[in-house]
N, C-alpha and C positions, 0 to 999 in steps of 0.2 A: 852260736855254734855249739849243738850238743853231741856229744862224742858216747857211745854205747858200744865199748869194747867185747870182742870175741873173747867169752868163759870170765868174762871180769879180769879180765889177766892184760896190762902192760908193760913193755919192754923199758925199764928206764937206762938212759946212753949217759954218753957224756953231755955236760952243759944241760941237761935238763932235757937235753932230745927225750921224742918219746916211741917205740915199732909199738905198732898193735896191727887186728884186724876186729874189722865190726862194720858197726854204722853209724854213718856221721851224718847227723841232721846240720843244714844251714840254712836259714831262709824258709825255701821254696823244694827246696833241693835234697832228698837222701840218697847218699852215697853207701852202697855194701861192696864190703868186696876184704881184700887182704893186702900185708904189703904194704900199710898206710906206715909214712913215717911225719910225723910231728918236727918241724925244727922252730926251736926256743927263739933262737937272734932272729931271723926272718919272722917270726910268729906263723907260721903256716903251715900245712898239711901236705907232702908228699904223695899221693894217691898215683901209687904205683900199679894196682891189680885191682880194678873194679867191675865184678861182677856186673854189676845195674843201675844205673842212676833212675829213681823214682819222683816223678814231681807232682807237686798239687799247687791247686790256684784257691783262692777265696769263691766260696761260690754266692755265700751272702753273709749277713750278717745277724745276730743273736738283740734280745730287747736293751741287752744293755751296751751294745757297739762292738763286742768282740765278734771276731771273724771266724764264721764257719768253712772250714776248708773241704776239699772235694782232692779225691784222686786222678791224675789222669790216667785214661783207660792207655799206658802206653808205656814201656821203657825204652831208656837208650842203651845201649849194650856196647863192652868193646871201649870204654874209657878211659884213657890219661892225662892226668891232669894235676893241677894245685888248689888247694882253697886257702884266702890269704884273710886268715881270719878278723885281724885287725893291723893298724897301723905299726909298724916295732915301737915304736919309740910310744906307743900307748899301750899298750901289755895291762896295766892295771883299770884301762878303761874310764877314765878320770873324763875323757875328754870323747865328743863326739862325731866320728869321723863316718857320713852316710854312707860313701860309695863301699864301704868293709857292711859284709865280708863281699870278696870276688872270687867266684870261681872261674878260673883260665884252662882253657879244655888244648891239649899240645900235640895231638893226633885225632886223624880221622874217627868218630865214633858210629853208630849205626841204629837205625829203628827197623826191627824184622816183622812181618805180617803171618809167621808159622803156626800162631796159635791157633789150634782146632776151634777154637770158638770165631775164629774169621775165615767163612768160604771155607771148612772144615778141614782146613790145615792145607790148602791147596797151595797157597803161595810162600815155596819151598826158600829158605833164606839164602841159599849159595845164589840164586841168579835175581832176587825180587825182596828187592829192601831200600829205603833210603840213607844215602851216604852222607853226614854231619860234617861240614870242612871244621878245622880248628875253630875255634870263639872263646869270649870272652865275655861275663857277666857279671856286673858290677851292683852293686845294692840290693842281693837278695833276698832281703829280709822287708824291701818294699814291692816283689816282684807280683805280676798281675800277668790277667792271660793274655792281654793286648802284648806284652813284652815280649811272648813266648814264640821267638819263631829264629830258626836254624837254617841258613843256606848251605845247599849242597844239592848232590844231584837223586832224582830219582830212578831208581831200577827194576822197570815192571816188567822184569822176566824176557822171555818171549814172546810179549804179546805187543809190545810199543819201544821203539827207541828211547834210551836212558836220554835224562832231560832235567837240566839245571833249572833248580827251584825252591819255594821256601818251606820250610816243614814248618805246620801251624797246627794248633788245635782244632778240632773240627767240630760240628757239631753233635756229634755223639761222643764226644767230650774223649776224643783218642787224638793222635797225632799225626799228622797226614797232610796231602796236597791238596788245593785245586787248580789245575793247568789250563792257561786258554790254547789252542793249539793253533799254529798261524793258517791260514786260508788256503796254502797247498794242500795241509794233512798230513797226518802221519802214516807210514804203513805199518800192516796190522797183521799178524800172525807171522810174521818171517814175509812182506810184501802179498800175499795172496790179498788183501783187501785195504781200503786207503779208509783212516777216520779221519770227520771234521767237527771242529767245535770245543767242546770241553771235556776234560779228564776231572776225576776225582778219588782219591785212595787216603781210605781212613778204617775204622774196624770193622765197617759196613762191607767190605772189600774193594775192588777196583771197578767204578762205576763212568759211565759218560753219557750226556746227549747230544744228540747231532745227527749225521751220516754219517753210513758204515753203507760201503761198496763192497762187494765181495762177487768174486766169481762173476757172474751174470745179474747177480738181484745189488739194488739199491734200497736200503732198511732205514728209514726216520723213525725216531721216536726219543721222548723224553727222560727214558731210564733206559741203558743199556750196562748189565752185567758182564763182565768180561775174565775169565777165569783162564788156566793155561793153555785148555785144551779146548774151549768151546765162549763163544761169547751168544746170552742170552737176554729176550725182551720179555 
């Protein structure tokens, strides 16, 4: 766990507490934001105000075994939580305990799709985002991208009912769903048209193939684009 304080500057408390703001590398995991308090007896980190949690995975490996890491194309926003960096009662690190450090997430947090570089900033974050339930992650410093996946619900806007699911990495290496959808369908635009088959939402934007009813016409095909106000093949 590396700690890179806001201006180099920290709060020292009582008992060796520590306030700062900055960023705090663990694992897998960087945490920015402000707010962070550090407590001594617990050995763990407070993370009271965080801007962004950024994550990276191993993408391969270097000639002599060390791990080259990759960024994912994604953050989570919206964070509170703990990082327990080691055991208390190992402080001086003498001893090896795997599942340290953990981060324990204590409220809902969120992945937004607004960035202008997806669907050109179409998918606006008050009604189209995915909702992160609280978790818990334990050994991040063995963490891989098979590990990487978040239940909670999805909320694509106006265009599909929200839908409990797992956020994963995908392959454009951002964080996102794929949904199978059950065999009634879902309705599509506020009900003017019913979809069948499968949903996908990743930095690519929100994509599906199947059927899509609408109006009078019946539309198959294997990529369907789906944006707020028009879905296109």
């Amino acid at each position: 766990v590396n700690i890179f304080p806001k201006h180099s500057e920290v709060l020292l408390r009582k008992n060796r507490n520590l306030a700062f703001g900055g960023v705090i590398e663990t694992g897998f995991y960087t945490f920015f934001g402000d707010g962070f308090f550090f407590d001594y007896d617990k050995f763990s980190v407070d993370l009271k105000k965080i801007d962004s949690v950024q994550l990276k995975v191993i993408a391969s490996y270097d000639q002599y075994g060390f791990p080259i890491f990759k960024k994912i194309q994604s953050t989570i926003e919206d964070v509170t939580g703990h990082v327990f960096i080691d055991d208390p009662g190992n402080k001086s690190g003498l001893q090896h305990f795997p599942r340290y450090p953990i981060f324990q997430s204590t409220k809902d947090s969120y992945v937004y799709y607004d960035d202008p570089k997806i669907a050109s900033g179409q998918y606006k974050r008050d009604t189209f985002y995915f909702q992160i339930d609280p978790y818990e992650i334990d050994s991040l410093n063995s963490f891989d991208a098979q590990g990487l996946r978040y239940f909670g619900t999805f909320h694509p806007g106006n265009i599909f009912p929200a839908v409990k699911e797992e956020l994963q990495i995908q392959a454009d290496n951002s964080l996102g769903v794929i949904h199978e959808i059950p065999e009634t369908g879902y309705p599509a635009y506020g009900g003017k048209g019913q979809f069948y088959d499968t949903l996908k939402m990743s930095n690519d934007g929100l994509e599906g193939s199947g059927k899509l009813t609408y109006l009078t016409t019946t539309s198959w095909s294997p990529q369907l684009k789906f944006y707020p106000d028009s879905m296109r093949t």
